[in-house]
N, CA, C and O atoms as a GROMACS GRO file, in nm:
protein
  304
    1UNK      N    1   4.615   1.713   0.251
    1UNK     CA    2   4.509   1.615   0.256
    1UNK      C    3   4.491   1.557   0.115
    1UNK      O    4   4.509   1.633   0.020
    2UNK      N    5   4.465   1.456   0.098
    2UNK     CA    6   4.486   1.348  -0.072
    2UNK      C    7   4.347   1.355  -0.023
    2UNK      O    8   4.293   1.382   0.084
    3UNK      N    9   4.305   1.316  -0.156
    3UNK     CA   10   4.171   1.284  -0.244
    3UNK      C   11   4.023   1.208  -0.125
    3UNK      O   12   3.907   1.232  -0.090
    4UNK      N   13   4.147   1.096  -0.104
    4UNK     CA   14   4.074   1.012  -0.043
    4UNK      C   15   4.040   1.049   0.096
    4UNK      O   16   3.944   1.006   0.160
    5UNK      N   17   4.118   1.124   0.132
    5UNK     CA   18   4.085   1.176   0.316
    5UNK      C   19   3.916   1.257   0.310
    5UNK      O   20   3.819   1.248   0.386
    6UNK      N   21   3.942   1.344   0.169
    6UNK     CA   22   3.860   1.453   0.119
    6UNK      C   23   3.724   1.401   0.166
    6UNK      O   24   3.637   1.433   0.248
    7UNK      N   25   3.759   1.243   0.019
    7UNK     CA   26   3.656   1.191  -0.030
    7UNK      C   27   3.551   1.131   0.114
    7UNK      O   28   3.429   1.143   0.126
    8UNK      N   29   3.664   1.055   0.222
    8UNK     CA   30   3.571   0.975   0.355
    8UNK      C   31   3.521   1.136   0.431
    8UNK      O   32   3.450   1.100   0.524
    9UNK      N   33   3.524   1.233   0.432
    9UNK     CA   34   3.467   1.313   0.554
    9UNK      C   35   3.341   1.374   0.451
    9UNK      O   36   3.237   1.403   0.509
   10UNK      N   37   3.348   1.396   0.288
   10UNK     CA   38   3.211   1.473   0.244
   10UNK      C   39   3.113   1.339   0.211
   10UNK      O   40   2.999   1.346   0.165
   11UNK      N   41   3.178   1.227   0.241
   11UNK     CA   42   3.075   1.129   0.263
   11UNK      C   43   2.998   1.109   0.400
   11UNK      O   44   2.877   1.088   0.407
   12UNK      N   45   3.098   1.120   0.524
   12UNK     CA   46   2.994   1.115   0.631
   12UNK      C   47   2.958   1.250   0.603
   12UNK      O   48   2.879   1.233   0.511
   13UNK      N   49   2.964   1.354   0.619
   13UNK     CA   50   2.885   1.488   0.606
   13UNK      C   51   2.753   1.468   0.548
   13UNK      O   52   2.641   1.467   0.600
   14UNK      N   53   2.796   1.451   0.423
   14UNK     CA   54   2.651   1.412   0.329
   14UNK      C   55   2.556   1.342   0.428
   14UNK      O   56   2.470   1.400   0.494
   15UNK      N   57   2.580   1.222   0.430
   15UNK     CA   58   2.549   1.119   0.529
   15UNK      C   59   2.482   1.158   0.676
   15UNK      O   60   2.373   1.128   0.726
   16UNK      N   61   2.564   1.218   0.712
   16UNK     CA   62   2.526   1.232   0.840
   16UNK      C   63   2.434   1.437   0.835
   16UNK      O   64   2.385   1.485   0.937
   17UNK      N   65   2.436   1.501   0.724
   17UNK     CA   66   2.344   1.566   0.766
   17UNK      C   67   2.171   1.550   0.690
   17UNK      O   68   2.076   1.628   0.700
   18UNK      N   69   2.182   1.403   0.606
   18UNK     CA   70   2.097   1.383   0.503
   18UNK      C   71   1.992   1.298   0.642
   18UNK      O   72   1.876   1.320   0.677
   19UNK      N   73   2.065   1.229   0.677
   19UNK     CA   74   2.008   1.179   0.827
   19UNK      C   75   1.945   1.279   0.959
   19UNK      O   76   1.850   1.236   1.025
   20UNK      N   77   1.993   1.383   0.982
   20UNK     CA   78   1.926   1.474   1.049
   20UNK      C   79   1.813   1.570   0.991
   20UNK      O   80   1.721   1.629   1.048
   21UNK      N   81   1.852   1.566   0.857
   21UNK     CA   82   1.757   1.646   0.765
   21UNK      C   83   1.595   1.552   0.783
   21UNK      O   84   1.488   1.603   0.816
   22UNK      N   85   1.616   1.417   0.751
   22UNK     CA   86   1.509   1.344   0.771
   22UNK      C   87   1.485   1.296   0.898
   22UNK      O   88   1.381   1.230   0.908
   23UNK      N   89   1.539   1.308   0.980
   23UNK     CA   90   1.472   1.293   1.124
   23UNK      C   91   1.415   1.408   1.176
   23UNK      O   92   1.359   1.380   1.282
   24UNK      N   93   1.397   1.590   1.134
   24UNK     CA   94   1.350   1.647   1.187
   24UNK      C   95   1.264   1.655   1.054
   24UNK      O   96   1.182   1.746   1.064
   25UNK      N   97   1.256   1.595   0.944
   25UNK     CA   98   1.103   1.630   0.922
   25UNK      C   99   1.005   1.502   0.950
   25UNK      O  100   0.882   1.508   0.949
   26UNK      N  101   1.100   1.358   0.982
   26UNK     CA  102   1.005   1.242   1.017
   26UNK      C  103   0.874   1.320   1.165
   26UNK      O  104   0.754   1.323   1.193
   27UNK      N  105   1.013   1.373   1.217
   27UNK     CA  106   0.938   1.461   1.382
   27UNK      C  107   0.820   1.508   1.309
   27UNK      O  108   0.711   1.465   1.346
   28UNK      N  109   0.825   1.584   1.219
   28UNK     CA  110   0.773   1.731   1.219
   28UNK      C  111   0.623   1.643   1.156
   28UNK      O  112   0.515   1.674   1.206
   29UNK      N  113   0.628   1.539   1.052
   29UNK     CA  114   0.520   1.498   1.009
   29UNK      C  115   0.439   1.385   1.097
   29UNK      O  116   0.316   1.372   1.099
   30UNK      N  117   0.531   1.310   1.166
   30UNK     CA  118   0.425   1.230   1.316
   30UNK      C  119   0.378   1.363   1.367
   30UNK      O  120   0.261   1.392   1.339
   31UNK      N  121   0.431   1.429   1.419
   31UNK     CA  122   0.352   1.531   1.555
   31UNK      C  123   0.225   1.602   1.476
   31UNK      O  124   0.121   1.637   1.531
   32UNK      N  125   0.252   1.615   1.345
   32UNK     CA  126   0.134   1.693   1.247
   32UNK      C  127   0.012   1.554   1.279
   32UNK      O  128  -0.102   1.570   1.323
   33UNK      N  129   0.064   1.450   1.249
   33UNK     CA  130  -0.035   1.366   1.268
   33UNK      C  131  -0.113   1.344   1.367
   33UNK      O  132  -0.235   1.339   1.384
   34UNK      N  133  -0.017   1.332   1.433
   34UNK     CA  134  -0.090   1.348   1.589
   34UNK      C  135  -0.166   1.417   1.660
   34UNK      O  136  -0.250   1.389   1.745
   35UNK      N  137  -0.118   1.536   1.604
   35UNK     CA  138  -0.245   1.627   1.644
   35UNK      C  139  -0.355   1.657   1.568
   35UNK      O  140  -0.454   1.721   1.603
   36UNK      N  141  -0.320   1.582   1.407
   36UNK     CA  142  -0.472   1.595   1.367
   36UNK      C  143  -0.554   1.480   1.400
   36UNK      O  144  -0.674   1.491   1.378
   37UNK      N  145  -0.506   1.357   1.455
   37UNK     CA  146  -0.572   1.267   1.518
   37UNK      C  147  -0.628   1.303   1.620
   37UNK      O  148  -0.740   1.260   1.648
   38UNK      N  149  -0.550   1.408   1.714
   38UNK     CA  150  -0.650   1.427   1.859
   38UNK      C  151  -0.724   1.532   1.874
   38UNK      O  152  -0.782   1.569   1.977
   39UNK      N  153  -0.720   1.613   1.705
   39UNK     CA  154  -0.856   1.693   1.714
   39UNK      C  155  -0.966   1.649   1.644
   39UNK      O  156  -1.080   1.686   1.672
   40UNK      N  157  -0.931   1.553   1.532
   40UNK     CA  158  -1.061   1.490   1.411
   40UNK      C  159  -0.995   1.300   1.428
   40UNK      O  160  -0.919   1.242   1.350
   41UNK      N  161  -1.061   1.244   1.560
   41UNK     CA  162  -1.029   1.127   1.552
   41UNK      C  163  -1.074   1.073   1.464
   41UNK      O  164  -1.018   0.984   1.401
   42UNK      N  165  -1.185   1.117   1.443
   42UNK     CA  166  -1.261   1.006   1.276
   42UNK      C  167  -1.177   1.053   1.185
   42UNK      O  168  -1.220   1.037   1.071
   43UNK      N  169  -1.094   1.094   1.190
   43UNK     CA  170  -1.010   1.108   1.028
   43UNK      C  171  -0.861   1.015   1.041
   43UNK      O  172  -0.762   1.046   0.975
   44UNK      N  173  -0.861   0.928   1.110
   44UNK     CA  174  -0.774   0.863   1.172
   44UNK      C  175  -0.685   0.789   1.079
   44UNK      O  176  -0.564   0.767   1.074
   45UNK      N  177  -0.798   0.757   1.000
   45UNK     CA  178  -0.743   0.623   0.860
   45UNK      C  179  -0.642   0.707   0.746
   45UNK      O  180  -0.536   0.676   0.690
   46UNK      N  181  -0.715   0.805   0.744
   46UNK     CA  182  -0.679   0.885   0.630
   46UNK      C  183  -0.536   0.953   0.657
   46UNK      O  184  -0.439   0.937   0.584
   47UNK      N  185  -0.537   1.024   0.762
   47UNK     CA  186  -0.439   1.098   0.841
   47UNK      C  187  -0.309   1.001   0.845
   47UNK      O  188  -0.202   1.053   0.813
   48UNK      N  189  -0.310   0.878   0.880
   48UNK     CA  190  -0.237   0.750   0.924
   48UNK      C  191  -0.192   0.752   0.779
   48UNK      O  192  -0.076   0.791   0.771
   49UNK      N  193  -0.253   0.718   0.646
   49UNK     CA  194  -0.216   0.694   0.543
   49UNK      C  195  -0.176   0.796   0.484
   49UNK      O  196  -0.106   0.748   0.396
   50UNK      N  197  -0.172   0.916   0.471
   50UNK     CA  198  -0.111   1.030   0.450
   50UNK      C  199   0.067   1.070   0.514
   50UNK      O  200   0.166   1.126   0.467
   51UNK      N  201   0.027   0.998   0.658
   51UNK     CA  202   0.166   1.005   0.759
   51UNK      C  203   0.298   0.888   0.642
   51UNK      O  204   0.406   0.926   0.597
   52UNK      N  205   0.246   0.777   0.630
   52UNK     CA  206   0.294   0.721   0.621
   52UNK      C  207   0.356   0.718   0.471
   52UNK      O  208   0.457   0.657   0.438
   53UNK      N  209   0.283   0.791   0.396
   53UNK     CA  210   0.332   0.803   0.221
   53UNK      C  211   0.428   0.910   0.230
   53UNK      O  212   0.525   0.899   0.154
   54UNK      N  213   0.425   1.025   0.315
   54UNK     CA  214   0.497   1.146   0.400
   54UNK      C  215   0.642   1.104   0.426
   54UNK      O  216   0.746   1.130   0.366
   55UNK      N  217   0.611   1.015   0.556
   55UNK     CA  218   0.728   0.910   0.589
   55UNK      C  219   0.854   0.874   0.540
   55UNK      O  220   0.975   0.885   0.562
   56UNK      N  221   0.710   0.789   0.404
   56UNK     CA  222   0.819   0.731   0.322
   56UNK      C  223   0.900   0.808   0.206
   56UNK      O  224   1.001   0.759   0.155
   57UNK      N  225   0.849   0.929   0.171
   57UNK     CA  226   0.896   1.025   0.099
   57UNK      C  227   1.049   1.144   0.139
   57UNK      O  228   1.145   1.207   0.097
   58UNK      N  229   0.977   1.108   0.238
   58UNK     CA  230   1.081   1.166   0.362
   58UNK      C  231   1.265   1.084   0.354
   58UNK      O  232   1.368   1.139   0.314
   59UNK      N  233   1.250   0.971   0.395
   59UNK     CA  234   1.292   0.871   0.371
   59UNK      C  235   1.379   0.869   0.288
   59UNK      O  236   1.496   0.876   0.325
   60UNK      N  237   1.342   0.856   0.138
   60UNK     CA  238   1.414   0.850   0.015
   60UNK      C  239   1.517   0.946   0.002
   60UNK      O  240   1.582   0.936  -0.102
   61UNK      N  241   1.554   1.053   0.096
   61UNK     CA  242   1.645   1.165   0.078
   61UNK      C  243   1.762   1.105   0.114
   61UNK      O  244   1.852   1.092   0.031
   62UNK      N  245   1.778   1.046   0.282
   62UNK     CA  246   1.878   1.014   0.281
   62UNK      C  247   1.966   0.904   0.185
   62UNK      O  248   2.082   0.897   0.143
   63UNK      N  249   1.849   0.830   0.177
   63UNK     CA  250   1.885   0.648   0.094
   63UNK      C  251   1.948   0.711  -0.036
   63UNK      O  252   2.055   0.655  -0.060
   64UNK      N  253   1.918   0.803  -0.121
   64UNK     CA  254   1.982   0.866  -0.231
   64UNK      C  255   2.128   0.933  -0.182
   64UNK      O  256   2.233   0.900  -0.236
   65UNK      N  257   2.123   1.014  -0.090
   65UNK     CA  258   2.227   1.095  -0.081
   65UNK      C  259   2.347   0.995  -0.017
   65UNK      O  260   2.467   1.015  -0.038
   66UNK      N  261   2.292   0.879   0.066
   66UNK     CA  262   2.400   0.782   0.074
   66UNK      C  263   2.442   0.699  -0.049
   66UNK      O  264   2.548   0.636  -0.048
   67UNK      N  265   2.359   0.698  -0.153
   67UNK     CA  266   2.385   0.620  -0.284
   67UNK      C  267   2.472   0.735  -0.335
   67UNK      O  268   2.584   0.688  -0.353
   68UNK      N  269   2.471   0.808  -0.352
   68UNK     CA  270   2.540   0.907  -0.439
   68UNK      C  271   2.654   0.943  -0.359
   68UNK      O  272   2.744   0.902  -0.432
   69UNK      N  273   2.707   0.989  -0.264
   69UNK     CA  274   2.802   1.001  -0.142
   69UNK      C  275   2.924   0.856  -0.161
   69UNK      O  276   3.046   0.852  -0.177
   70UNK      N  277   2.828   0.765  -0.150
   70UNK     CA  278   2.918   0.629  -0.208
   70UNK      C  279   3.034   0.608  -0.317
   70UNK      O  280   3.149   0.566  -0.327
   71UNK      N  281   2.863   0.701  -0.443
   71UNK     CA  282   2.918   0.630  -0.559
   71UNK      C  283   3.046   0.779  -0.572
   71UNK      O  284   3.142   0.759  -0.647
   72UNK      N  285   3.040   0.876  -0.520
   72UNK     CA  286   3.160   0.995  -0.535
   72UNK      C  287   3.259   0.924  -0.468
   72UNK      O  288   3.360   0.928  -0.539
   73UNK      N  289   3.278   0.864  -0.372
   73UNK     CA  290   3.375   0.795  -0.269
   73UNK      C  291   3.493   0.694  -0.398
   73UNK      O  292   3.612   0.695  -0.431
   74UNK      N  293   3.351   0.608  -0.438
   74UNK     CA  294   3.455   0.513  -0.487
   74UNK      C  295   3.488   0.536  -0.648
   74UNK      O  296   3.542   0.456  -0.725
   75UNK      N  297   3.438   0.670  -0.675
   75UNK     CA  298   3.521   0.667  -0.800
   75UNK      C  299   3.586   0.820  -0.829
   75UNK      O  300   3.529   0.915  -0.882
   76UNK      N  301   3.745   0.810  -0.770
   76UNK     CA  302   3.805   0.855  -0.722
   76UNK      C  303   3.873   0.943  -0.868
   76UNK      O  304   3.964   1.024  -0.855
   0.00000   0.00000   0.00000
């Protein structure tokens, strides 16, 4: 196997488990929300804006690990 075969499969790997990594904690932080919405609905605003900074934190794992996965790819 050369360099480059190496290089395309620990890129989807990366890739593709940086993506499951953040879809089971996107899960894990809606359903937290959700149920603190349907026990303290008046905390609705707060909870919502908490989800969503969560979210987006969440988020940034894969978008890096595909930036970096890339930049190993193409400089061989």
């Amino acid at each position: 196997m050369d360099i480059s075969a190496a290089a395309m499969i620990g890129t989807g790997i990366a890739a593709g488990l940086a993506a499951l990594g953040a879809s089971i904690g996107n899960g894990n932080v809606i359903s937290s929300a959700i149920n603190g919405t349907s026990r303290q609905p008046e905390l609705q605003g707060k909870l919502q804006l908490m989800m969503f900074i969560g979210v987006g934190l969440i988020e940034a794992l894969p978008l890096l690990t595909w930036v970096i996965a890339i930049l190993m790819f193409f400089t061989k």
